[in-house]
C-alpha positions in Angstrom: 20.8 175.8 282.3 17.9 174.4 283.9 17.7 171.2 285.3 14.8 169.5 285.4 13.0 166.7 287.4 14.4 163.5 287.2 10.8 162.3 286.6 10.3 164.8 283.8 13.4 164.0 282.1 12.2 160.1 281.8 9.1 161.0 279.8 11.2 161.0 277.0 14.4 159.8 277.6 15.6 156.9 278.8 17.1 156.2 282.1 20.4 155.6 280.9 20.1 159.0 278.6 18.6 161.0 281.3 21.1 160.2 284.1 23.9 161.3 281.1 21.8 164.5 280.7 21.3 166.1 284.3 25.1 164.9 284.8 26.0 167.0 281.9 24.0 169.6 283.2 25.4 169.3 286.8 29.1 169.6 285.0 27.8 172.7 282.7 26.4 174.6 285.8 30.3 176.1 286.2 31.1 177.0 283.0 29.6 179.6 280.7 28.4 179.5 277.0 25.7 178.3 275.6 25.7 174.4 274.7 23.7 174.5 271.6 26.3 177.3 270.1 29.5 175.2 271.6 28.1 172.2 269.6 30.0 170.3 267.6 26.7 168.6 266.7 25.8 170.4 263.5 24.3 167.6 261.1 23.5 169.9 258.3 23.6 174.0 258.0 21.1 176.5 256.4 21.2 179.9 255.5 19.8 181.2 259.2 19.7 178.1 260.7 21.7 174.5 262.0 19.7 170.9 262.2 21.5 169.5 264.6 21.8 166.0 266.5 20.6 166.0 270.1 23.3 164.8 272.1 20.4 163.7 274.7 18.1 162.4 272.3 14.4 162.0 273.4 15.0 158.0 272.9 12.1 156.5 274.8 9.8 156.7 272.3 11.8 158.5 269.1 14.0 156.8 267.2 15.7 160.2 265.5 15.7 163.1 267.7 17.5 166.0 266.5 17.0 169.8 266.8 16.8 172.9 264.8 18.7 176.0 266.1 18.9 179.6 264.6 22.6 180.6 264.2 21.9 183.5 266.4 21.7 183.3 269.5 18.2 184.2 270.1 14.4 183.8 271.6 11.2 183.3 269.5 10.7 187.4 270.1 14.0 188.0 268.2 13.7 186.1 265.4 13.7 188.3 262.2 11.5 187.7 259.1 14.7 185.9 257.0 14.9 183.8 259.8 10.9 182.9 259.8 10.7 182.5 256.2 13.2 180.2 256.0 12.0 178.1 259.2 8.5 177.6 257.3 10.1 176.6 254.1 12.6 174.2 256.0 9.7 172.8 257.4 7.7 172.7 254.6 9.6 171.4 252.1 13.1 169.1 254.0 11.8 168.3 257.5 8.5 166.7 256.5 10.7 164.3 254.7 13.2 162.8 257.6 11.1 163.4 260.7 7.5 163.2 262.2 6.8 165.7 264.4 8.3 169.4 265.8 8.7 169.6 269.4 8.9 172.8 271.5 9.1 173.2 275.0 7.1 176.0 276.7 9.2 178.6 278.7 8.7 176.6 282.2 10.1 173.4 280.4 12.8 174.8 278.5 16.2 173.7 279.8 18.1 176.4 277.6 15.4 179.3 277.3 17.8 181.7 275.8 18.6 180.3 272.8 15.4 178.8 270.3 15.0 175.6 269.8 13.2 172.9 268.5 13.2 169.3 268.7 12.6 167.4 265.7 11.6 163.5 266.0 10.8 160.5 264.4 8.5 158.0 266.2 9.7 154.6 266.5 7.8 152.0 264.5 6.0 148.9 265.9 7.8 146.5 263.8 10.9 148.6 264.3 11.8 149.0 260.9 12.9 152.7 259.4 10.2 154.6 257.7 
């Protein structure tokens, strides 16, 4: 995995959730495996993919960050058209409903560029009440 800059880490996460993060990264750098297919995160499965919660949430300004993952593990380039179709209907018709906006990280940014990913968030509200 890739760690980042502590400075870009705090854009969107907290201190206290981005000191957890690059530890767990520093800890992950001697084993092997992937982390998003060792998760025991899984919130909710599809057919080709898992919605996930992100153990490091982006929590400085979202108050749900989660993530989508194929099952496979996979880049963008190897996704096949089963896997497409049912990423635009999931995100046409069940993540519309529960989150705000789709997040993905260009190839420089992404801490775990070998397996697709994307970050799924809700904004926190003003008033700080659910939407």
């Amino acid at each position: 995995m890739q760690i980042q800059p502590h400075w870009r880490q705090l854009l969107l996460r907290t201190e206290k959730t981005a000191q957890a993060y690059e530890d767990y990264i520093k800890a992950r750098d001697s084993q092997s495996g992937c982390p998003l297919c060792d998760s025991d995160e899984i919130l909710k499965e599809f057919d080709h993919w898992l919605l996930m919660h992100n153990k490091f949430p982006y929590d400085r300004y979202f108050a749900k960050s989660d993530m989508l993952v194929p099952k496979r593990h996979i880049t963008e380039g190897q996704l096949n058209d089963a896997e497409r179709l049912e990423f635009v209907e999931l995100k046409q018709n069940v993540l519309y409903t529960e989150y705000d906006s789709i997040i993905e990280h260009f190839p420089a940014q992404k801490s775990i560029p070998e397996h697709l990913h994307f970050h799924l968030v809700q904004y926190k509200r003003a008033d700080g009440e659910p939407r």
